[in-house]
C-alpha positions in Angstrom: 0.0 0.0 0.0 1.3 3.6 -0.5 1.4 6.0 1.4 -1.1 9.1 1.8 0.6 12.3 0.4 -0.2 15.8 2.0 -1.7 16.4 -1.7 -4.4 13.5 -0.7 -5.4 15.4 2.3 -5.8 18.6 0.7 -8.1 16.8 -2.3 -10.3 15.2 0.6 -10.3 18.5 2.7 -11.4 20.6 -0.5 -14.4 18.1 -1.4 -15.6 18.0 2.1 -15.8 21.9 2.0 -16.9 22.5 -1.4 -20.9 21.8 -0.5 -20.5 24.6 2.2 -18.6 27.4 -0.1 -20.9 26.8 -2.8 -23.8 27.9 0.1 -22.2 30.1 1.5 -21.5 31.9 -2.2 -25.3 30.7 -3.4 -27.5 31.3 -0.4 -24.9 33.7 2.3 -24.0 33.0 5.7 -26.0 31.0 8.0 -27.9 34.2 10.2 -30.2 34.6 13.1 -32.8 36.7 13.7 -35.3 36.9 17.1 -38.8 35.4 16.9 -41.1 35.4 19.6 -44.5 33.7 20.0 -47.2 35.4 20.2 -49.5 33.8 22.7 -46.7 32.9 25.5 -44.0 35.9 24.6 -41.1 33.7 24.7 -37.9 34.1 22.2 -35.8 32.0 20.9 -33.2 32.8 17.2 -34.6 31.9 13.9 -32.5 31.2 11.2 -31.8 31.5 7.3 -29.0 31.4 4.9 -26.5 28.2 4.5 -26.9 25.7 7.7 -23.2 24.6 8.4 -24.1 23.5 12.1 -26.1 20.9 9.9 -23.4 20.4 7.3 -21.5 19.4 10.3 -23.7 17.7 13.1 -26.2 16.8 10.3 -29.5 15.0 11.9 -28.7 16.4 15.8 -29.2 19.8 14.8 -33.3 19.0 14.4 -32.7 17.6 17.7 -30.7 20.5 19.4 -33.6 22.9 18.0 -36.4 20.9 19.8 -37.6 18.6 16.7 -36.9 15.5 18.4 -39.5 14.2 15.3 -37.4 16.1 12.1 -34.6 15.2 13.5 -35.2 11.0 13.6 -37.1 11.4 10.6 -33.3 13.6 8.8 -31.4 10.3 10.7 -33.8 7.6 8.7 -33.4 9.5 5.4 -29.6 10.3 6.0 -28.9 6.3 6.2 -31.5 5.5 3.5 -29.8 7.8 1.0 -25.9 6.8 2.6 -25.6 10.5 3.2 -26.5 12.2 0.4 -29.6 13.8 2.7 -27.1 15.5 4.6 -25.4 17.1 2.1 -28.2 18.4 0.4 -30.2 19.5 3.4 -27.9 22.6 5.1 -29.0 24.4 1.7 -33.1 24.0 3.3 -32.9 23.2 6.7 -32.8 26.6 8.3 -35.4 28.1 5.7 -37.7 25.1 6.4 -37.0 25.8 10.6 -37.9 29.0 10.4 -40.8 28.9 8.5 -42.3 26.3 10.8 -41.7 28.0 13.8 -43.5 31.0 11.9 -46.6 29.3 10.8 -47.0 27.3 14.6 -47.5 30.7 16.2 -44.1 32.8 16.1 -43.3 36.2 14.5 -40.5 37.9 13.6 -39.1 40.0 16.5 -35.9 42.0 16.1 -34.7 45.0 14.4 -36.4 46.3 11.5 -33.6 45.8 9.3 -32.8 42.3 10.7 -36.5 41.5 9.8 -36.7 43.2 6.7 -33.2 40.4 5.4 -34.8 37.5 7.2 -37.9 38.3 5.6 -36.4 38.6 1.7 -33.9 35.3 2.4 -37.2 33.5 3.7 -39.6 34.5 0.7 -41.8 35.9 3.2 -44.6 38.9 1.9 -45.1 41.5 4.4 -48.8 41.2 5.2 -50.7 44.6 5.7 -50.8 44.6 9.2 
């Protein structure tokens, strides 16, 4: 067997980091803005742009977040697809997080112009209210 160059390492290092500069480049850097709920008042960070915490914890981050459901459900499809899922889904996860926690009750709750990004990186149209 030969042995593993320093060139080798740099080739595996570069594909393992070429999903996340692509979304970083295509989507920007993974931000957070406050949301609070409108019944209890309690706030908590949504998020939007590239998910790197998922890139690199993949199916926990779900978990972390409180989605103890999304997240076994990202574990099931990450071993079905032999990781492929987990690649793919830091380009939706945050997007699809957010928007949850938006329709189940929370609304955006920072500064304007915080709100005004989140709101144009999550597709959202400001309602006349």
């Amino acid at each position: 067997m030969g042995s593993v160059s320093v060139w080798h390492w740099l080739i595996v290092l570069f594909v393992g980091l070429l999903p996340c500069i692509i979304g970083i480049m295509v989507m920007g850097i993974q931000r957070s803005v406050m949301i609070q709920h409108t019944t209890s008042g309690l706030t908590k960070k949504g998020f939007y742009g590239y998910s790197w915490t998922y890139l690199l914890f993949g199916w926990l981050v779900p978990i972390f977040r409180g989605e103890i459901g999304i997240g076994f459900l990202h574990l099931v499809l990450t071993v079905v697809t032999v990781g492929v899922f987990q690649v793919v889904m830091p380009y939706l996860y945050n997007r699809q997080y957010t928007s949850r926690q938006l329709a189940n009750g929370w609304v955006l709750a920072d500064s304007t112009e915080k709100m005004q990004q989140a709101r144009y990186r999550l597709k959202i149209v400001a309602s006349a209210a």
